[in-house]
N, C-alpha and C positions, 0 to 999 in steps of 0.2 A: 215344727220340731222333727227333723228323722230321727227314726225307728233305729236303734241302733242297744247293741250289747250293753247293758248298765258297768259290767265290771270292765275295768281297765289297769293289767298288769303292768306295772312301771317299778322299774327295780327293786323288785322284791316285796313292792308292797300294794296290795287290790286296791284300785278307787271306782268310786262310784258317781258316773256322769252326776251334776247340778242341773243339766240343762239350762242354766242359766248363764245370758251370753257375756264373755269374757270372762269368768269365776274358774271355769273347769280347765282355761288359759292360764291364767296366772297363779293354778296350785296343780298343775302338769298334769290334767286328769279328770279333776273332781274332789270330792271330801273320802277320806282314808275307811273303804268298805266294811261292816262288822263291827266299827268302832265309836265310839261317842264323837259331837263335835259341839264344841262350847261356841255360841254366837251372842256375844255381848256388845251393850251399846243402851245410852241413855234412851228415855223414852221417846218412841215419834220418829228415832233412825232407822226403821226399817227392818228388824227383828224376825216378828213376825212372819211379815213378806216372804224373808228371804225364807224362812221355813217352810211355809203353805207352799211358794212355788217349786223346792225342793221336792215337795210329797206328792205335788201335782203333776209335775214333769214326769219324775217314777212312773205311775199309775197310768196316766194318761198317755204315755210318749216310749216307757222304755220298761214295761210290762212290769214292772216294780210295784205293790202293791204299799200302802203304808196306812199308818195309825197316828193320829194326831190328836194326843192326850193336852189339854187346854184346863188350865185350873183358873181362869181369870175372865176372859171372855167365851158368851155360849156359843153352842152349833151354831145358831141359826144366825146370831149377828155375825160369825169369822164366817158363814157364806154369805151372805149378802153382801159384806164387806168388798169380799175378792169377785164379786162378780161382774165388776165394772171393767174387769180384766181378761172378761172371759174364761173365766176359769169355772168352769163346771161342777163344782164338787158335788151340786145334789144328783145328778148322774151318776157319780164316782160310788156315793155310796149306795144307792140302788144297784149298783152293778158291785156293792161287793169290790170295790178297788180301794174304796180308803173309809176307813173307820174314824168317825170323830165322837169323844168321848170329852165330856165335863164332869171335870172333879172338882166340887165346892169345897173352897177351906176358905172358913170363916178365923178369921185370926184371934174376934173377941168370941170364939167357942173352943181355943187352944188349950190348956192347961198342960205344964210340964208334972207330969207324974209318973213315976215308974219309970219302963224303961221306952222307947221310942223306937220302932220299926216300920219300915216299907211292905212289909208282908204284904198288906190288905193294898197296894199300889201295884206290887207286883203280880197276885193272881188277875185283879181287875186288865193290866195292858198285858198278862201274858195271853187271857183269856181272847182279847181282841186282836190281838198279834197269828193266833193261831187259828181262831175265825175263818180271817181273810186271806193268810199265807203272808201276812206282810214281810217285809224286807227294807223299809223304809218307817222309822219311829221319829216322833216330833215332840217333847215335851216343852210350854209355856205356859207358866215362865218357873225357872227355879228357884226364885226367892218366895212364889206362893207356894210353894209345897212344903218346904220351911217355914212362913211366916211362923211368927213368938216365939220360934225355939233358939234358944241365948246359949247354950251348952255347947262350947266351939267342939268338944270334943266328939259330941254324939253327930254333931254335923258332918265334921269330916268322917264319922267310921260309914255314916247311912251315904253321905254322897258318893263315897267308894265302892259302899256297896251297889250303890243303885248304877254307877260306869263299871263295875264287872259284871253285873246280872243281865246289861243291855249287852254288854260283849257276849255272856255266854249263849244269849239268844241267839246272835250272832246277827241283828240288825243293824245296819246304820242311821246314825241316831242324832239329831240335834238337838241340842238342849240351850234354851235360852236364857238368859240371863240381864239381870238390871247392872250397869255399869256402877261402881262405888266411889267413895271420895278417897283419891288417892290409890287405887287400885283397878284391875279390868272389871271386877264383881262386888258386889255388895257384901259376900262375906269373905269374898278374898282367896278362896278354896277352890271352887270348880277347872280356874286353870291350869292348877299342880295335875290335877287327876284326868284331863282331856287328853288325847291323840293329837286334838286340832282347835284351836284358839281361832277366830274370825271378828275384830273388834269393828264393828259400824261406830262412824260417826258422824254429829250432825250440827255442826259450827258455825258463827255467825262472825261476819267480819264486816265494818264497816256497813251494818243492815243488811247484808246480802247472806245467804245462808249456802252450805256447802254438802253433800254428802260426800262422805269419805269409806273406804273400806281398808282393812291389812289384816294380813293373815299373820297373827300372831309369832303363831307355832305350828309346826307339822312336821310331826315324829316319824324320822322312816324316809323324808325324801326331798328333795330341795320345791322351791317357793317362789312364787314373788315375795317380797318382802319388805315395799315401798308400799306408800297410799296411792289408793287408786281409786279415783270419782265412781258417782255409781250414780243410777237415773233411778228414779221410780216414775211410774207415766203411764199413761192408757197403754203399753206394753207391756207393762210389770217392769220388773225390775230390772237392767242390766250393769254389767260392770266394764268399766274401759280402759284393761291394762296396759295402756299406755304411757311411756317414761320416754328420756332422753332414748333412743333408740341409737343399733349400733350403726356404724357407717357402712352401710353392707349393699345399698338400693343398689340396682341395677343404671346405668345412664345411658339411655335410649339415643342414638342417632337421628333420628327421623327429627321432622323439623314438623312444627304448624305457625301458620299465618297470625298473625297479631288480629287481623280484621280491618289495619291499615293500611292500606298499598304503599305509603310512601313511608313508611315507620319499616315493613319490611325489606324494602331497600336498603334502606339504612342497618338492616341484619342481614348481609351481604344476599338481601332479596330473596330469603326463604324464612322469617321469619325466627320464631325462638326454639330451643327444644324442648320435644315432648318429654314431660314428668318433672320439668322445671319451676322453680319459684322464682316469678317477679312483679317485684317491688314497683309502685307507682304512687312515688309521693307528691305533695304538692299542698300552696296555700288552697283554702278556702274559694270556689269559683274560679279553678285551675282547669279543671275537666277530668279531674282524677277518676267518676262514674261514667264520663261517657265513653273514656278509655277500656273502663273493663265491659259495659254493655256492647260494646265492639268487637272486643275477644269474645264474647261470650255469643252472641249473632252470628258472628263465622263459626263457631265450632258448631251450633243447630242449622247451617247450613250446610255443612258434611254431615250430618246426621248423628251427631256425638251428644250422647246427656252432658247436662251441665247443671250446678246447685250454683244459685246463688244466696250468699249471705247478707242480707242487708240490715245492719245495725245502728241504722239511723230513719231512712226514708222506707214508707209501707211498698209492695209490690206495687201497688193499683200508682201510685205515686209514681215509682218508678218507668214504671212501663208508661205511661203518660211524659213523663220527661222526654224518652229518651223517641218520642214519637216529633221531637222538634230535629233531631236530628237523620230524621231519616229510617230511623229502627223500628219494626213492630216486634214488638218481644210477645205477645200475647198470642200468636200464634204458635211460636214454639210452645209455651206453657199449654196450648188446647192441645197439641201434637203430641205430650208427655215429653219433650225432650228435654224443656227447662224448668225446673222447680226452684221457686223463692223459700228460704226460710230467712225469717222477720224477727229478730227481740232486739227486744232496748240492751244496752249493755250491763241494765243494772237490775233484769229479771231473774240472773244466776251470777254463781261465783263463777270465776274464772273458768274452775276444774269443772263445776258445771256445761261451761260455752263448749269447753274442750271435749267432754263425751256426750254432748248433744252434737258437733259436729264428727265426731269418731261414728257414733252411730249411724247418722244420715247418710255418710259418706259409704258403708257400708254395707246399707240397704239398697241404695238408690245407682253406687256404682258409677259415679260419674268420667268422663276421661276431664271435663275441667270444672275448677273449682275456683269463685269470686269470692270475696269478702272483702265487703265496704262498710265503715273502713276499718282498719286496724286498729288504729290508734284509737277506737270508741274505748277500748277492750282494759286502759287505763284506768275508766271510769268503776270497773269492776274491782281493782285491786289495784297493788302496788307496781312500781313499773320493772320491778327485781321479778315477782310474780308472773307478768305481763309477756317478760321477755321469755321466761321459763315455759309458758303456757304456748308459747308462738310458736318454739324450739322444739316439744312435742308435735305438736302440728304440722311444723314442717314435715320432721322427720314420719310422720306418718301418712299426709301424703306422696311424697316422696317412696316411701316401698311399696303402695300403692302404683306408683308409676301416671299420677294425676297430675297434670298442670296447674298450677295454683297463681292465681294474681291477687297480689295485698294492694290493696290503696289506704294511703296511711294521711292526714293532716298534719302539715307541719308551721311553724311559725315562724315568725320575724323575718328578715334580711335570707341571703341564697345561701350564706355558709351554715346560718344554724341552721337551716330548713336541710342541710346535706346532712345531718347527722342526730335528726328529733327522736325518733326512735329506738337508735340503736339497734337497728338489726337489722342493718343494712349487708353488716356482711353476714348473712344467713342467707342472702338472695344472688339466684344467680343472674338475675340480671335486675335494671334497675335505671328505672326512668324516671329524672324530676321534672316537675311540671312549675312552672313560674309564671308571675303576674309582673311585669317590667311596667312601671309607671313612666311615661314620658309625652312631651307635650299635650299633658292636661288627659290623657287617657290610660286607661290602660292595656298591655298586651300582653297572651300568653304565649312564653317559649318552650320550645322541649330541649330537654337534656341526654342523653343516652349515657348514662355514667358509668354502665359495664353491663358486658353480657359475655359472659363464661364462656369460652371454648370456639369461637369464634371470631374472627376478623368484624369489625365494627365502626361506624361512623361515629366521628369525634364532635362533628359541624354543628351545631345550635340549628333549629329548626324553629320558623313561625307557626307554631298552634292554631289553626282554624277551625271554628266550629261553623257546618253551614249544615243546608236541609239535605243536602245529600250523604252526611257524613263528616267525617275527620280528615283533615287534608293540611298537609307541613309543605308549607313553601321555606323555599331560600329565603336566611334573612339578607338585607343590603350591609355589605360592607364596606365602612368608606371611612374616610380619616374622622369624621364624627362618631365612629364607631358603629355598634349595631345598632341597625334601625327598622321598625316592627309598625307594625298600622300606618295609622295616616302620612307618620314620619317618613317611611318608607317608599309609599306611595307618590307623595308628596316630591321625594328622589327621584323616582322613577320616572315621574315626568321632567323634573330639570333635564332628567337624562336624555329622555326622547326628544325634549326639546331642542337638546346640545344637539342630538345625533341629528336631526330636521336640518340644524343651521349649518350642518356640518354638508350633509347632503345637498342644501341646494348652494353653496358656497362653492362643492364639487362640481354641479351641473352649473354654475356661470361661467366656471374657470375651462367646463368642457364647450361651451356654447361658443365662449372668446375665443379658444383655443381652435374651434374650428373656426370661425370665418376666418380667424386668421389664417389659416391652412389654406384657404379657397381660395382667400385674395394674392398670396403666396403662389400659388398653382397660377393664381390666373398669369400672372406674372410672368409666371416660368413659360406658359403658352405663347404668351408673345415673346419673351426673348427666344423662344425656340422658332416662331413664325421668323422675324426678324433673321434669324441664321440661315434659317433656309432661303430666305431671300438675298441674303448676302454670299448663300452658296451656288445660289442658283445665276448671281451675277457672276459671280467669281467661274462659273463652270461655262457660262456665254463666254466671258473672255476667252478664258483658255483653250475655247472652241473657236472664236476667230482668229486667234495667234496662231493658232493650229492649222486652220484654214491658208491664214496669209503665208504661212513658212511654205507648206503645201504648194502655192501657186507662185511663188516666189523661187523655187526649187526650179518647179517646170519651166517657169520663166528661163534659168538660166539652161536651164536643159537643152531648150527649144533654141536659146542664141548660142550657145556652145556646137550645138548641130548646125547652123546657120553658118559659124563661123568655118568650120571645118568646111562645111560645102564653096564657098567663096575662095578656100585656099588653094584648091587641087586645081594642078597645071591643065589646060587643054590640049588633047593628043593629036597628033602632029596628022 
């Protein structure tokens, strides 16, 4: 708890930290400083508590000194009591920080006679108030300090008096109260005369029990003003004012990995965005857990906390499962990076699950957050409840800025299974997971039904679960439709086998196709031998004709000069 100033000015009017986490949230402050504050609620809701840790937080945390007048339960049991909480009070009062006083009223030692005053009440707490310097008053409870007295009139003059005499002290002051039939009090009064109404309650529905908190009333300043879950636990008390939240988150760019290489592909190969909620639904023996053990493994392999929620199967379970596929989660858990939180769905109500996970989420700070599965969360309540309880959840992780994956069960045939839970459109993206029955087996497919704000594959994907991990092959598409396992397989060799006959069909027609080419050539070789032989005749002739013309020339040369010589006269 830091040390911090008790008074808190808020328009006009001083509050006084609770210390108590989510309380001094949802009443913008604290309980109203100086002034009484009425805490009613049937027995076993938490009254008390929320008093003791009021005066303890004070004293111990925020220098506030108080008095804790008890007419019902002694010292020694209301410390022992809180001690399981750490709460120290036998220190507190050794050191003079808080005073606890027991006042006995016996109811059968009542008698109404004369007239009835506080006097002998007031010396007794002012005396102890001024002791220890308190600033901080507790009275429990207000119907024993009254018991037997029937005189509405004298009740209301003394209860007025007794919420102006704590004003003029000027402490702030809780005063408890037994819830009535048909009323916040038993006798109906202490509300009219409060600053501040705080009604606990503690419901049971369908055997599951709930606590509840609202602040009645709060004169002077604005509220929450809806019910808001509250925890009691080896922490003490806290309160988780969380509602419908506005639309206000921030939406982060940055992208992270599924834990799937070939899922992120299919998210144009970066995965989803950070601070996002998605859905992963799916029958029974779909993979909807080895899904989010996947996301959940990649994000403690960048070094990021992660909670998981498991409301079906124990950790030790888990982590043993998902060691068939290749995961050791047990190391992240020795590392601190990954913590399991475990309950059945029908350990708390709804609002319960809701600020046990508001809390953890809170503490531990995660950047991603599992829960498997969703759909248990039925079992706790109604499915109007369910969707309401989700709806917080989201929205509160979400301003957080945490990644959140639901895995939800869903039933029958693919279309009811697209629409089991109804809150589908609450998620920004949103994977189905299917069991396709066909030739005697079955196979699982994936869906990518949307993912918000980015470009996305539409294609059906084959689901395989092997020891290395999660791996989505192509399914076969072919005029029998999609075809997944053995079916598929089954294809793929007709196919190869097609492609084999196709192949050496090719290499015959290329084997024929050459000899035919060579005997072809051989051919051509000799009809080109053959030409040159007939050129090579052809070029002898035209060589002797050449020759003959040649020497037939000269021939006549030779008798043409013969002739002329025989002709010329002999000179005289």
């Amino acid at each position: 708890m830091p040390n911090a100033n008790l008074a808190l000015a808020t328009a006009g009017i001083t509050k006084a930290k609770t210390g108590i986490v989510g309380l001094d949230e949802l009443t913008g402050g604290g309980l109203p400083a100086g002034r009484p504050t009425l805490v009613c609620g049937a027995a076993g809701c938490g009254k008390t508590l929320l008093a003791v840790t009021f005066l303890y937080n004070g004293a111990a945390h925020l220098g506030e000194p108080g008095v804790f007048m008890t007419f019902e339960e002694r010292p020694q049991d209301l410390v022992a009591n809180v001690a399981s909480l750490n709460y120290d009070l036998d220190r507190l009062v050794r050191e003079d920080k808080i005073a606890i006083d027991h006042v006995r009223v016996e109811r059968s030692e009542i008698e109404e006679t004369g007239e009835y005053d506080l006097e002998g009440l007031f010396i007794r707490l002012g005396y102890a108030i001024d002791r220890i310097g308190a600033k901080r008053v507790v009275l429990d409870t207000v119907e024993a300090l009254f018991a037997g007295l029937n005189n509405r009139a004298i009740l209301r003059s003394e209860l007025r008096r007794l919420f102006e005499w704590l004003k003029d002290k000027g402490v702030t002051a809780i005063i408890t109260g037994e819830r009535g039939d048909g009323q916040l009090t038993r006798h109906g009064l202490e509300e009219y005369v409060s600053d501040c109404v705080i009604l606990l309650d503690h419901r049971v529905h369908e055997h599951i029990t709930t606590r509840r908190l609202r602040v009645v009333k709060y004169r002077g300043t604005a509220h929450g003003t809806n019910e808001y879950p509250f925890l009691i636990d080896a922490n003490g008390i806290s309160v988780m004012p969380v509602t419908s939240a506005g639309l206000d988150h921030m939406a982060p760019d940055e992208r992270i990995s599924s834990g799937i290489a070939d899922l992120d592909v299919m998210l144009e190969g970066r995965g989803f965005f950070r601070g996002s909620s998605v859905l992963v639904s799916g029958m029974a023996g779909s993979g909807k857990s080895s899904v989010a053990a996947q996301f959940v493994d990649q994000a403690c392999r960048h070094g990021e906390p992660c909670i998981y929620f498991a409301l079906e199967e124990s950790p030790s379970q888990i982590i043993r499962n998902m060691r068939s596929i290749g995961l050791d989660l047990q190391k992240w858990v020795d590392q601190g990076l990954l913590r399991f939180q475990a309950h059945r769905p029908t350990l708390f109500g709804l609002e319960t699950h809701l600020a046990t996970m508001h809390r953890d989420v809170e503490e531990f700070a995660p950047a991603i957050v599992a829960i498997d599965p969703l759909s248990s969360l039925l079992q706790a309540g109604d499915r109007s409840d369910a969707q309401a309880m989700i709806l917080r959840l989201v929205d509160f992780l979400k301003a957080k800025s945490v990644t959140a994956l639901f895995t939800s069960l869903t039933h029958g045939n693919l279309e009811h299974a697209m629409t089991d839970m109804q809150v589908s459109s609450l998620m920004d993206a949103w994977l189905l997971l299917y069991n396709r029955e066909s030739n005697g087996e079955h196979n699982r497919q994936l869906y990518l039904i949307k993912s918000r704000g980015m470009a996305h594959s539409n294609q059906v994907r084959e689901f395989v679960m092997t020891h290395d991990g999660i791996i989505l092959r192509d399914v076969y598409v072919g005029p029998e439709g999609v075809l997944t396992g053995s079916a598929r397989l089954a294809q793929e060799a007709r196919e190869r086998e097609r492609t084999m006959r196709q192949k050496h069909e090719a290499e015959r027609r290329n084997m024929d196709f050459t000899r035919r080419r060579r005997k072809i050539e051989a051919q051509i070789e000799e009809l080109r031998a053959q030409l040159a032989d007939e050129q090579s005749e052809l070029t002898a002739l035209s060589d002797e004709a050449s020759a003959r013309d040649a020497q037939a020339a000269d021939e006549r040369t030779r008798m043409d000069a013969s002739r002329r010589t025989a002709a010329r006269p002999a000179k005289p």
